[in-house]
C-alpha positions in Angstrom: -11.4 -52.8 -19.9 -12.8 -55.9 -21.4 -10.6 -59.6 -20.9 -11.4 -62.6 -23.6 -13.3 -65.8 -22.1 -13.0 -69.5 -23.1 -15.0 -69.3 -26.3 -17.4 -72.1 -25.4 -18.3 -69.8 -22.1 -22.1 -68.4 -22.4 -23.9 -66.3 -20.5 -25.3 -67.2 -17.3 -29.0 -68.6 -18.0 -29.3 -68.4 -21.9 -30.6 -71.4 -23.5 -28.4 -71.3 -26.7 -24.7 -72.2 -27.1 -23.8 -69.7 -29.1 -20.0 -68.4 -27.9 -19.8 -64.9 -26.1 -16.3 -64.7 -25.8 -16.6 -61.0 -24.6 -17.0 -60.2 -20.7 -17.4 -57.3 -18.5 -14.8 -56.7 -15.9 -17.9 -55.0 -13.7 -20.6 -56.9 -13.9 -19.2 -60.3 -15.9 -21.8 -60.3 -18.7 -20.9 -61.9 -21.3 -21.7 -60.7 -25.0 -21.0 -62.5 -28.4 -19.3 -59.3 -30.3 -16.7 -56.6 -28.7 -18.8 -53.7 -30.0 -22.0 -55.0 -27.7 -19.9 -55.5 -24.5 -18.5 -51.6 -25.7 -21.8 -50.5 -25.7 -22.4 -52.4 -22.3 -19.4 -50.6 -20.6 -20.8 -47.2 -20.9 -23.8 -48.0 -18.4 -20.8 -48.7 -16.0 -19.0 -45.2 -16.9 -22.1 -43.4 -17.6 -21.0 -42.4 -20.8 -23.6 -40.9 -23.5 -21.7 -40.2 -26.9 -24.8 -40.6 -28.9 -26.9 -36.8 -28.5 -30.3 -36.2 -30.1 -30.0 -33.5 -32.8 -33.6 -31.7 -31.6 -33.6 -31.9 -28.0 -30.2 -32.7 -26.9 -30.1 -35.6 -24.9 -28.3 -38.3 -24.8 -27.9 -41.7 -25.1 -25.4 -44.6 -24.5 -26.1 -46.2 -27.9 -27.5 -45.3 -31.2 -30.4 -48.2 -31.3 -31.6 -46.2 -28.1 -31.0 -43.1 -29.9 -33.1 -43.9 -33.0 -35.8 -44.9 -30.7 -35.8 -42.0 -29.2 -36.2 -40.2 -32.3 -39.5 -41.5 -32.4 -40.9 -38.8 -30.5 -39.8 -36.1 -32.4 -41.3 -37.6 -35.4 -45.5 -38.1 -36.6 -47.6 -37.9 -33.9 -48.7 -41.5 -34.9 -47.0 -42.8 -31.6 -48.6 -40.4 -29.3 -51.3 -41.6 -27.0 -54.0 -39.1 -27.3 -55.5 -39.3 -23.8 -52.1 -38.1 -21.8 -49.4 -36.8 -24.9 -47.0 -39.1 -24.3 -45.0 -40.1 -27.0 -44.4 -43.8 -27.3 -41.3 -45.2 -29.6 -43.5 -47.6 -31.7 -46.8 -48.8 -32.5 -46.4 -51.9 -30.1 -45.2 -49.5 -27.8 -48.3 -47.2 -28.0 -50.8 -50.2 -27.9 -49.6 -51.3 -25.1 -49.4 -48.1 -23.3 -53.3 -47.8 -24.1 -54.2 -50.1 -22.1 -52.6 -48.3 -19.0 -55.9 -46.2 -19.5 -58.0 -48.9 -20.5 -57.5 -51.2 -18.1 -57.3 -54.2 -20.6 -55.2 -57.3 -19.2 -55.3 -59.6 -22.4 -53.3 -62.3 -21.2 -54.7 -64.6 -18.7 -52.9 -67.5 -16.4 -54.6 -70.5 -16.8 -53.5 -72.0 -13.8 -54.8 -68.9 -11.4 -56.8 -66.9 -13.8 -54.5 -63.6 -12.9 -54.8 -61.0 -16.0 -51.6 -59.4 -17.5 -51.1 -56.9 -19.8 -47.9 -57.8 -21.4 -47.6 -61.4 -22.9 -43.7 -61.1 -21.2 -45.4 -60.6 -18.1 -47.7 -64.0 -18.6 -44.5 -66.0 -19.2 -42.6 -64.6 -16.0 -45.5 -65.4 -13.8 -46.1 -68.8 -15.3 -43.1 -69.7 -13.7 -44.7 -69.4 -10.4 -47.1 -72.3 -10.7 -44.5 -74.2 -13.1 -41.5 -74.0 -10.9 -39.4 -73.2 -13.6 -36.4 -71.6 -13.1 -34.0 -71.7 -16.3 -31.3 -69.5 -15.1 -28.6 -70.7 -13.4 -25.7 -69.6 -11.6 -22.4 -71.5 -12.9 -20.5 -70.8 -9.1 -23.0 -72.5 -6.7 -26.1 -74.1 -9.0 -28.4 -72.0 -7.8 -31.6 -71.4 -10.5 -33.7 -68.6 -10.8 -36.8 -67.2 -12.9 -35.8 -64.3 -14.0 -32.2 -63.1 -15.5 -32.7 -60.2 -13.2 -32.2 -62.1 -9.9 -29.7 -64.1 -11.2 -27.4 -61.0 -12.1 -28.2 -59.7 -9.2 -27.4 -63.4 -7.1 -24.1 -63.2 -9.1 -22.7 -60.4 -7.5 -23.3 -62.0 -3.8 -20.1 -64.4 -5.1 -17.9 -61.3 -6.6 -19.1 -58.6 -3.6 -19.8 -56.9 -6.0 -21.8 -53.6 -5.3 -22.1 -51.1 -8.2 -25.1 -49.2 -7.1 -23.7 -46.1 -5.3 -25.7 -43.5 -3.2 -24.6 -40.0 -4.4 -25.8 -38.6 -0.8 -23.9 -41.0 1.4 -21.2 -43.5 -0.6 -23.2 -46.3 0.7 -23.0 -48.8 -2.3 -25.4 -51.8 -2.8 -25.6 -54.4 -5.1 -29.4 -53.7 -6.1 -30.6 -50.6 -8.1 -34.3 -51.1 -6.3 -32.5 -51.8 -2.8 -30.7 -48.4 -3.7 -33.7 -46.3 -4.7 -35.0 -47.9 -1.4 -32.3 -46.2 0.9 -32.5 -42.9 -1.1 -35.5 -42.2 0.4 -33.9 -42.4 4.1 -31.8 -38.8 3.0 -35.3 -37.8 1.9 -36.7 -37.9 5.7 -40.4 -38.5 4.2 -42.1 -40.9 6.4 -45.5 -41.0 5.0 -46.5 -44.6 6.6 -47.4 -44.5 10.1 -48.0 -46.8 12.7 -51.3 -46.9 14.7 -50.6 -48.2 17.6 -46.7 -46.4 18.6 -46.9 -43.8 16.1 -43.7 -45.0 14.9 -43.3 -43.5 10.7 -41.7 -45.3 8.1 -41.2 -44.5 4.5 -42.5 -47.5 2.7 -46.5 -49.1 3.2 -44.2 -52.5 2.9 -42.1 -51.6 6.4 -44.9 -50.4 7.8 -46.7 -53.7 7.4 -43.8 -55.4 8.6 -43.6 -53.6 11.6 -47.4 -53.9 12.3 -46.4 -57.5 13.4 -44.1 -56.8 16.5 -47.8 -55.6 17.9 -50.2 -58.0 16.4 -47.7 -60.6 17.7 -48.1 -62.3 13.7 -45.5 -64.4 12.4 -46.5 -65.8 8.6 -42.9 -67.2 7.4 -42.7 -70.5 8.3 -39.2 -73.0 8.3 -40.6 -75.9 6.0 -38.0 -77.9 7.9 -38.7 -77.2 11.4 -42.2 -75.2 11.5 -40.0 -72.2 13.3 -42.4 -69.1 12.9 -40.7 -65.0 11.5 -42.4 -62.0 10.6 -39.8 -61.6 8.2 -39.3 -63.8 4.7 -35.7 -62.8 4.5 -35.2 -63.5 8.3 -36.8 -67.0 7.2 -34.8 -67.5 3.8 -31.6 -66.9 6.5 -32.9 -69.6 9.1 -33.7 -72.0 6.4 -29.5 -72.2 5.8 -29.3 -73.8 8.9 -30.8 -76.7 7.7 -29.6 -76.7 4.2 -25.6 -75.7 4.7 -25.7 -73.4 3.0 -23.0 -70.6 3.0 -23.1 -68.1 -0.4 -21.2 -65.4 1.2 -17.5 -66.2 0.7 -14.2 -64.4 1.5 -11.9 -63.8 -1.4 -8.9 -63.5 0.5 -9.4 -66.8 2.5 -11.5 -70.4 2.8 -14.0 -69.2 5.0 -17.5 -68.9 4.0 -21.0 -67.1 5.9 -24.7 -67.8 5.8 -25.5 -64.4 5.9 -23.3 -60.8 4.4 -23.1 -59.2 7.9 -21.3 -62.1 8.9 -18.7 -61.9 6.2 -17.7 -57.8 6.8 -17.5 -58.3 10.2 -15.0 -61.4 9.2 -13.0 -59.0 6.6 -13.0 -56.6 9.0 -11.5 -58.4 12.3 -9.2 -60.7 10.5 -8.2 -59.0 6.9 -8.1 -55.5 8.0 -6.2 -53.4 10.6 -9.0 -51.4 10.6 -9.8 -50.0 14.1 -12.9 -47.4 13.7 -14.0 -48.0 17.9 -12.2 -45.6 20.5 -12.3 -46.3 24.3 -13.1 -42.7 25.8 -11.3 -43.5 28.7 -8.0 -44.7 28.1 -7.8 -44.4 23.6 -7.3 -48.1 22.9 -8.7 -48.8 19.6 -10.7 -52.0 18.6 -12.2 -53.5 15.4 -16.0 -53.6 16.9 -18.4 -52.3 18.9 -18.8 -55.3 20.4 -15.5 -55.5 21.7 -14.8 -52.3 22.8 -18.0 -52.5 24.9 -16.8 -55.3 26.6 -13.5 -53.5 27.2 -14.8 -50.7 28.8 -16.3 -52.6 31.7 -12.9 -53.3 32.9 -12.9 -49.1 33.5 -16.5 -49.4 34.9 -16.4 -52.3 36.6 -19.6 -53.2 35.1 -20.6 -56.7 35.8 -24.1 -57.2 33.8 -23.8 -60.9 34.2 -25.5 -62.6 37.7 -25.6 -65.8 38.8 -28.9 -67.0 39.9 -28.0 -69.3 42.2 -25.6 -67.0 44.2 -24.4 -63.8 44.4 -21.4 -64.1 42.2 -21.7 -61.5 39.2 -19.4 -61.7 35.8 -17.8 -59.2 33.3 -19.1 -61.8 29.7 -21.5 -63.8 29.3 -19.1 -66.5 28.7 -17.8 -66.3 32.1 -21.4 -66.9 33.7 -21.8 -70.0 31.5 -18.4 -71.6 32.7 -19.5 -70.4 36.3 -22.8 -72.1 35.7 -21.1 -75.4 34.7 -18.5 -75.5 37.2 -20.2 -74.7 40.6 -24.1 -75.7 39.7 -23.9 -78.1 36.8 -26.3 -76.4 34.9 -26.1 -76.2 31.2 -23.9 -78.3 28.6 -20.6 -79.3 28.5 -19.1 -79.3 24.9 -16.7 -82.3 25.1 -13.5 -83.1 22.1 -14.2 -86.3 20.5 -10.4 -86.7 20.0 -9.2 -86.1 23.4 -12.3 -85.3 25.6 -11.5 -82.1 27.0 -14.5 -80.1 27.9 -15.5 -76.4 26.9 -18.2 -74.3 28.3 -18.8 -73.1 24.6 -19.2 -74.4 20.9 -16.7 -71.8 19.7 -13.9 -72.9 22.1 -14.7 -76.2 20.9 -14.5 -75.3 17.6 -11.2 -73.9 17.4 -9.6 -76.4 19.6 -10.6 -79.3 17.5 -9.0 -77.4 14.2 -5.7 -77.7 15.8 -6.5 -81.7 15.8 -7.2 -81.6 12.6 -4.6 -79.3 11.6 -7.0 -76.6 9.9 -5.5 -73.0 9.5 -8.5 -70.7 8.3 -6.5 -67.7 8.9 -4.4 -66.7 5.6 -1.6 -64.0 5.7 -3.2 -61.3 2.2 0.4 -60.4 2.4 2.4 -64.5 1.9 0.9 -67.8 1.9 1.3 -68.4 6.0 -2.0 -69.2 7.7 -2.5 -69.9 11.4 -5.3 -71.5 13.7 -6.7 -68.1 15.4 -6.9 -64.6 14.4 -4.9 -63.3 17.1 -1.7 -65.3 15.8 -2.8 -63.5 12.0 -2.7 -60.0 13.9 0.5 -61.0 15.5 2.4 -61.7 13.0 1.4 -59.1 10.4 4.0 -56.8 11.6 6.5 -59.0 9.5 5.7 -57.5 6.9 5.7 -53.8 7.8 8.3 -51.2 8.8 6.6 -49.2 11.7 7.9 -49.9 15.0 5.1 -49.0 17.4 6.5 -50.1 20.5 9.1 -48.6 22.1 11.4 -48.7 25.6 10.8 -45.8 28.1 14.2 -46.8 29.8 16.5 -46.9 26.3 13.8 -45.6 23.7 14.6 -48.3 21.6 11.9 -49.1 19.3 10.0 -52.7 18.1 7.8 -53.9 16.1 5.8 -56.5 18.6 4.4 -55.7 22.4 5.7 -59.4 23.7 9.5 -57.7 22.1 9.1 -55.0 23.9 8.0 -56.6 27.2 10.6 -58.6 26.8 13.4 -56.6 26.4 12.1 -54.0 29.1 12.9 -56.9 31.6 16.5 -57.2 30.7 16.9 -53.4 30.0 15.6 -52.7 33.4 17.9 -55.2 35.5 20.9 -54.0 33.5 19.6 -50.2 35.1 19.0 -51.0 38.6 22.3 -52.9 38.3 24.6 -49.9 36.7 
């Protein structure tokens, strides 16, 4: 279960150098003896060897076991204005002043009050900037070890917090206990103005703003205005390059997660969860099997406004727009100046200049241009023959072999 580091490896963030040669294959922790990364393994595996003798629970250690055993001893831990048992005298001091309202430790920079000296430090860090733990993969700091275990697993995908309701898995225990309460169907918070309920004050408030119009994130770059930080902490990538969201099984790298399973998903997988109702052709997303079914409907959402002509994509309006009322950009190939209508076509005809293949084969090293030269040749490495004759019933591996023979099968039949 557990692999041996480097032994001059240390844990992400500490400050010493002493060697932890001892990782976790789940969360990559690293631990200076075997028998601490053992006892770190069972919060993965949920195992509790350890059982209290007088009330029978259970416990992953025996430190946290002795502890325990606190309780069951002289009521000198127990607070005598609730019952609780605490598992020390620091512990019960400090749990005192839950009832007395005492905040002994006081930020000199913003006079905020703090009950935990722990606490003070942490929030110091605020004013300070301070930010002593950093990630070894992209040099990215942070102020507490917390975030930065939790930034660590963005680079593995890792995501160890499962729902027991759903399967849904996430790669934060709060973000988990946040979508719990979605299977609960308790919407307490409600809106005002729509009526619209929610199940956290924080959504609520977020919400509040589509009405009020309010938009307090700023882009420090650009002065662009969201209602959202994390929709802000996304923009600001644009400016900065960033792209922490990397696939494992090629080069390619996202600004933001969505972006990355939708990547896994159309290129990596042959995954095909989308059904046309009307004629069973399977695609890899919504998106795509939306625009599919207007050839069925003969839905043309796109118009022109400066005619009557109407288009299928959005794309096609664009090009339309370009062509036959010069309105809009053209995107133009510094190499050989051929125009496109979009950035993306642009895009992936100047890789071929430069000879870039983001697409890699998981199965050999091949790699191609576009993802539809990945899907085709995928079948290379697999036995099924999908594709078969309806003049000879013989049976292929690729539509273009197929189409192929059918010409020459069905000239040799009108011919016998």
């Amino acid at each position: 279960m557990n692999v041996e580091a480097n032994s001059t490896d240390t844990t992400h963030g500490r400050h010493d150098d002493k060697p932890r040669p001892y990782w976790c294959n789940v969360c990559h922790k690293r631990f200076a003896r075997r028998r601490h990364l053992n006892t770190h393994e069972r919060v993965h595996s949920g195992e509790k060897p350890f059982q209290c003798n007088q009330c029978e629970k259970r416990y992953s250690s025996q430190s946290t076991l002795d502890r325990h055993m606190y309780i069951h001893r002289a009521g000198k831990c127990k607070c005598t204005e609730c019952d609780k048992c605490c598992q020390s005298i620091s512990d019960l001091a400090m749990h005192r002043r839950s009832h007395s309202g005492e905040k002994p430790f006081v930020c000199t920079a913003c006079g905020k009050q703090l009950t935990q000296s722990g606490s003070l430090v942490r929030h110091s860090r605020i004013h300070s900037g301070e930010k002593p733990y950093k990630c070894q993969l992209c040099d990215k700091a942070f102020s507490r070890s917390g975030h930065l275990n939790a930034h660590t697993r963005v680079h593995m995908g890792e995501k160890p917090h499962k729902c027991h309701m759903c399967d849904k898995v996430f790669s934060r225990s709060g973000t988990l206990n946040r979508h719990v309460i979605v299977h609960m169907g308790e919407k307490p918070y409600k809106c005002h103005v729509c009526d619209k309920a929610f199940s956290r004050s924080g959504t609520l408030n977020t919400h509040i703003r589509v009405h009020t119009g309010e938009k307090p994130y700023k882009c420090h770059v650009c002065d662009k205005a969201f209602s959202r930080s994390g929709t802000r902490n996304t923009h600001m990538r644009v400016h900065t390059g960033e792209k922490p969201y990397k696939c494992s099984l090629c080069d390619k790298s996202y600004s933001v997660s969505s972006h990355l399973q939708l990547h896994k998903r159309r290129v990596h997988s042959n995954s095909r969860p989308y059904e046309c109702p009307y004629c069973g052709m399977l695609f890899k997303s919504h998106s795509k099997l939306k625009r599919h079914v207007r050839i069925h409907t003969d839905a043309k959402p796109y118009s022109c406004r400066h005619c009557s002509d109407r288009f299928t994509r959005l794309e096609q309006l664009k090009r339309h727009l370009l062509k036959s009322h010069n309105e809009g950009s053209w995107f133009t190939c510094y190499i050989c100046q051929k125009k496109f209508s979009s950035s993306y076509d642009l895009k992936k005809h100047v890789q071929r200049h430069e000879a870039v293949k983001p697409y890699v084969c998981s199965e050999c090293p091949k790699r191609f241009y576009r993802a539809d030269e990945l899907r085709q040749h995928h079948p290379v490495h697999s036995e099924c023959k999908q594709f078969s004759c309806d003049l000879c019933d013989k049976v292929f591996k690729r539509k273009e072999n197929v189409k192929r023979h059918f010409k020459k099968c069905s000239a040799e039949y009108l011919n016998s």
